[in-house]
TORTORVEX-185248 format. One record per residue (C-alpha): residue number from 1; x, y, z; residue in one letter. Coordinates in steps of 0.05 Angstrom, whole numbers, plus 5000, padded with zeros to 4 digits. Each point is the difference from the previous one (the first is absolute). Layout:
N
nr/xx/yy/zz/rest
NUM/X/Y/Z/a
...
This chain:
286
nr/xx/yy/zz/rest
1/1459/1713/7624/x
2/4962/5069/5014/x
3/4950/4963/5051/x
4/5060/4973/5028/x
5/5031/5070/5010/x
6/4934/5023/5026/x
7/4987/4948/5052/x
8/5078/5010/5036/x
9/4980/5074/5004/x
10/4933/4987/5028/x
11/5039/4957/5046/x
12/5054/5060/5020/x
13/4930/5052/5007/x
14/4970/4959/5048/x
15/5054/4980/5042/x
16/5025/5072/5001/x
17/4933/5037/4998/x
18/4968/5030/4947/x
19/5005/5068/5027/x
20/5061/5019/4957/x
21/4957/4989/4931/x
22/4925/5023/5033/x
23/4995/5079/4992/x
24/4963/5036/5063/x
25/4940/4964/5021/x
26/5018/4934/4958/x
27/5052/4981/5049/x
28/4935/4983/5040/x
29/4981/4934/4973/x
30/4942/4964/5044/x
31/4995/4927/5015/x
32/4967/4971/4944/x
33/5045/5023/4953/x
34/5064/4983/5024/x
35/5004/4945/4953/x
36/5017/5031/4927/x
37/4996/4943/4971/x
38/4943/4962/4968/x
39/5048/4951/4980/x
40/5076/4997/4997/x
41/5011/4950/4949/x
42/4959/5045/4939/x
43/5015/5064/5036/x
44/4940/5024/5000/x
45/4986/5062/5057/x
46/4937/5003/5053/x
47/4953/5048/5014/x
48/4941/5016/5040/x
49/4993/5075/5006/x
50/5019/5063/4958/x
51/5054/5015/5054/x
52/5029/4925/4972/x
53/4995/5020/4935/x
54/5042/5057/5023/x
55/5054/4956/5029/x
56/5009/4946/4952/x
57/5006/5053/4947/x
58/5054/5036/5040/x
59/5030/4937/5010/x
60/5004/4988/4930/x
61/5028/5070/4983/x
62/5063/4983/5057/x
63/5007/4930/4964/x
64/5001/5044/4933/x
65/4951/4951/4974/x
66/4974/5006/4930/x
67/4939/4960/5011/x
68/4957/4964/5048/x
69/4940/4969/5019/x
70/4958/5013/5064/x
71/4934/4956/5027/x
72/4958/5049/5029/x
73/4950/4975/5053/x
74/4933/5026/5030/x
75/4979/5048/4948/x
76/4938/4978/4950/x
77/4999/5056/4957/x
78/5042/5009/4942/x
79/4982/5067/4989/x
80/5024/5017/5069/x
81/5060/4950/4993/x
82/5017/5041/4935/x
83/5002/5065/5042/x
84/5033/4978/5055/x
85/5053/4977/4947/x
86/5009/5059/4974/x
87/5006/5037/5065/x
88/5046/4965/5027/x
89/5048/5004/4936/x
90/4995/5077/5000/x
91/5014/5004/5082/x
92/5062/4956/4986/x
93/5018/5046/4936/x
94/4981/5063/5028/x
95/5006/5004/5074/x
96/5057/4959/5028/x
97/5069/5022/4992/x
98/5026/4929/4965/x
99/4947/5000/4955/x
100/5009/5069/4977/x
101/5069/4994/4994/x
102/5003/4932/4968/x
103/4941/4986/4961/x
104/4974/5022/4919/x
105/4933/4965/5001/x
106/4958/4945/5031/x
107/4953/4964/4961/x
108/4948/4946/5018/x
109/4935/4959/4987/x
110/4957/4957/5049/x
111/4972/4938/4985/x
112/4938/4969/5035/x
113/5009/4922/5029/x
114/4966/4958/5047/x
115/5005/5041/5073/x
116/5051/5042/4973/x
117/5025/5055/4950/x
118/5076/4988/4968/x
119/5034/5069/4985/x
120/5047/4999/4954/x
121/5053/5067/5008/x
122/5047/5024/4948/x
123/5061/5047/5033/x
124/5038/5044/4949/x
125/5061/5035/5040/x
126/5044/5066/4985/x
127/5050/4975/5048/x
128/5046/4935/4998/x
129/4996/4934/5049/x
130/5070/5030/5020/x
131/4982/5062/5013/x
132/4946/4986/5045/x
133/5048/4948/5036/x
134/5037/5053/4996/x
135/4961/5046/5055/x
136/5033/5022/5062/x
137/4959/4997/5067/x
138/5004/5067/5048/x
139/4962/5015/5060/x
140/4996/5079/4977/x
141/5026/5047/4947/x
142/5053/5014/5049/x
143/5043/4944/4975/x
144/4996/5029/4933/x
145/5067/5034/5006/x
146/5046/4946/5018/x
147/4966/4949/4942/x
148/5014/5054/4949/x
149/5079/5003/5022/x
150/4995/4925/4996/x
151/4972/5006/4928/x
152/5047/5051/4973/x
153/5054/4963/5036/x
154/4979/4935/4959/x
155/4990/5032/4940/x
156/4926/4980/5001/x
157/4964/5041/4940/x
158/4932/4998/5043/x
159/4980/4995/5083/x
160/4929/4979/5014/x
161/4973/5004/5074/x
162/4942/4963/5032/x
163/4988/5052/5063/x
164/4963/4971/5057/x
165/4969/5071/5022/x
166/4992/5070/4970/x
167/5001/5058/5027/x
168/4980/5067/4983/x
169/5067/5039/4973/x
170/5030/4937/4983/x
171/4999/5017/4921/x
172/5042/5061/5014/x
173/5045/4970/5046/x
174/5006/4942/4944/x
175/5017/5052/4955/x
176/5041/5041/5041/x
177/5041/4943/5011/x
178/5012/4977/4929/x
179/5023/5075/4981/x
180/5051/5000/5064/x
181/5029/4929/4975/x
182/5000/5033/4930/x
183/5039/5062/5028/x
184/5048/4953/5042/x
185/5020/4961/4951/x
186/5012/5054/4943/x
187/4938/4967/4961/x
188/4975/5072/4985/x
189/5014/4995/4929/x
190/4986/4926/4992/x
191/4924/4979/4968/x
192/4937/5019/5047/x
193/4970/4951/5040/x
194/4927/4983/4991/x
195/4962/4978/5073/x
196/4943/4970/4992/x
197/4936/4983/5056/x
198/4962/4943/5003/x
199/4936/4995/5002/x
200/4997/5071/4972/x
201/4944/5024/5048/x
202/4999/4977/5076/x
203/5065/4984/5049/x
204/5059/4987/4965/x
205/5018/4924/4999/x
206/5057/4992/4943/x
207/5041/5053/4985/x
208/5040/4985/4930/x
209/5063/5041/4979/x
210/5031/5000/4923/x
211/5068/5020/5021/x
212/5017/5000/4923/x
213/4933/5011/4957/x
214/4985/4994/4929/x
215/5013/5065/4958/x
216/4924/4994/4972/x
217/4969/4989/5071/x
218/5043/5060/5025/x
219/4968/5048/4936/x
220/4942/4972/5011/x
221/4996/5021/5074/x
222/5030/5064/4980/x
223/4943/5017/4953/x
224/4956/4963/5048/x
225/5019/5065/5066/x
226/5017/5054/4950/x
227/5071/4994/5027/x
228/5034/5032/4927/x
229/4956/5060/4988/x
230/5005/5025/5072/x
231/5076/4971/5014/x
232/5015/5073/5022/x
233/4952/4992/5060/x
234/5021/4927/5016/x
235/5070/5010/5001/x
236/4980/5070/5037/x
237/5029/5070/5001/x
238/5009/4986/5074/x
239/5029/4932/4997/x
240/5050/4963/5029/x
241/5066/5034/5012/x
242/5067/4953/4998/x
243/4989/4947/5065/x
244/4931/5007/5001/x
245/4938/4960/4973/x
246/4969/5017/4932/x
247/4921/5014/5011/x
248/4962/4933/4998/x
249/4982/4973/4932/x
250/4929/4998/4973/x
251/4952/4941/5006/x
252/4945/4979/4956/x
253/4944/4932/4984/x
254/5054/4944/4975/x
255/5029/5005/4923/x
256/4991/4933/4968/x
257/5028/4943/5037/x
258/4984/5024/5066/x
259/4945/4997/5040/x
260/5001/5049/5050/x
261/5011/5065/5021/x
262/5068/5023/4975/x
263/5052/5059/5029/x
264/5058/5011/4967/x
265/5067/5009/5027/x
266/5047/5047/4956/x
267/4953/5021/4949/x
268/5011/5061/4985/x
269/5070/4995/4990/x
270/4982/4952/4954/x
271/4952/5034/4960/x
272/5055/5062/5002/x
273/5049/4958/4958/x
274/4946/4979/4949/x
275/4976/5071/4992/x
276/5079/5017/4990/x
277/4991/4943/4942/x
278/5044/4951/5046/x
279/4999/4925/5020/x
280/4981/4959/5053/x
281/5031/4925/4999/x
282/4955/4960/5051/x
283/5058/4956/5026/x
284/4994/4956/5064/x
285/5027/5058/5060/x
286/5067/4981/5019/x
């Protein structure tokens, strides 16, 4: 039933294009690799370069496949097949913004057969097949605005962003925009959001908000920037007056569970109420 599911998304990538699942460069894919597939009815993946390793694996990470197997052509050295491997699972990991955002681990071993080497990949993921189906397609962070109304309108407890382009100033303006909506709609005293970047270093290519975050992963980034031992600063002697915007919130490396770099969005009034020894209920923003 899986290689089933596999082979009518294969079908929908390559009559769409691939380019909405292929970070960057991988939306590149030359002619001899055009076919993914080694063969349909086993669904097992093709490959004849690293850069194919790269795209089948990212592939795999859009079909949110546990597992797979990929024939790898013109390489006779499993030492260098083993490296190439392992390459290629920490690019996909490390430096492309659905990898980063969706994926734990990748495992995988290579097996030598006759004019060939058979990988076979092990995916772990942090994120949920629905949650990556889940990803909205902008051209810029300059959409971000009206796809957060939409989310708070729908009572969505998290917005995640593929962005086509990034600019530089674009995290400000992301967060500028998210304190603005907070402001507008009288969400000042509601739970902080957490934004998160992915990949964490490079142009932005997913940008992930937790409209209504866990009250660990909200400690946890408060300990993480320092946010309760210098709330006096954060919330600032020269803050925001009534109709104005509170200073921007800190940002730090990702708590656990995220991937990227974080900011957060109404922080330190946050981290006020637990130094005052209150609560924070992380409930969906109406």
């Amino acid at each position: 039933m899986k290689k089933r599911i596999w082979l009518l998304a294969a079908a929908c990538v390559l009559l769409s294009g691939c380019a909405s699942l292929l970070d960057r460069e991988y939306s590149r894919v030359e002619a001899h690799s055009s076919k993914f597939w080694e063969s349909e009815a086993t669904g097992i993946l093709r490959a004849e370069s690293y850069q194919d390793i790269v795209n089948d694996l990212m592939l795999l990470v859009g079909w949110h496949a546990d597992q797979a197997v990929i024939r790898l052509y013109s390489y006779d050295d499993g030492v260098t097949v083993a490296d190439r491997l392992e390459q290629a699972a920490a690019e996909v990991q490390q430096e492309t913004a659905l990898g980063s955002y969706a994926l734990e681990y990748i495992t995988s071993s290579s097996t030598a057969q006759r004019g060939y080497y058979e990988l076979s990949v092990q995916l772990g993921y942090r994120r949920t097949a629905e949650q990556i189906a889940a990803i909205v397609n902008a051209t810029s962070a300059a959409a971000v605005p009206s796809l957060l109304e939409s989310a708070l309108d729908e009572e969505k407890p998290e917005l995640t962003v593929r962005v086509g382009y990034w600019r530089e100033g674009d995290r400000a303006a992301v967060v500028q925009a998210a304190e603005e909506l907070r402001l507008a709609r009288d969400l000042t005293d509601a739970p902080p959001w957490l934004i998160s970047y992915y990949p964490e270093q490079g142009p932005v290519g997913l940008i992930e908000f937790d409209l209504a975050p866990s009250e660990d992963a909200l400690t946890a980034f408060a300990a993480e920037t320092g946010v309760a031992e210098n709330n006096e600063n954060a919330a600032g002697t020269d803050g925001a007056q009534d109709g104005e915007l509170p200073p921007a919130g800190p940002s730090a490396s990702a708590p656990a569970g995220y991937g990227g770099a974080v900011d957060a969005v109404g922080m330190a009034e946050f981290s006020a109420r637990q130094t005052d020894g209150g609560t924070t209920s992380a409930e969906p923003p109406a």
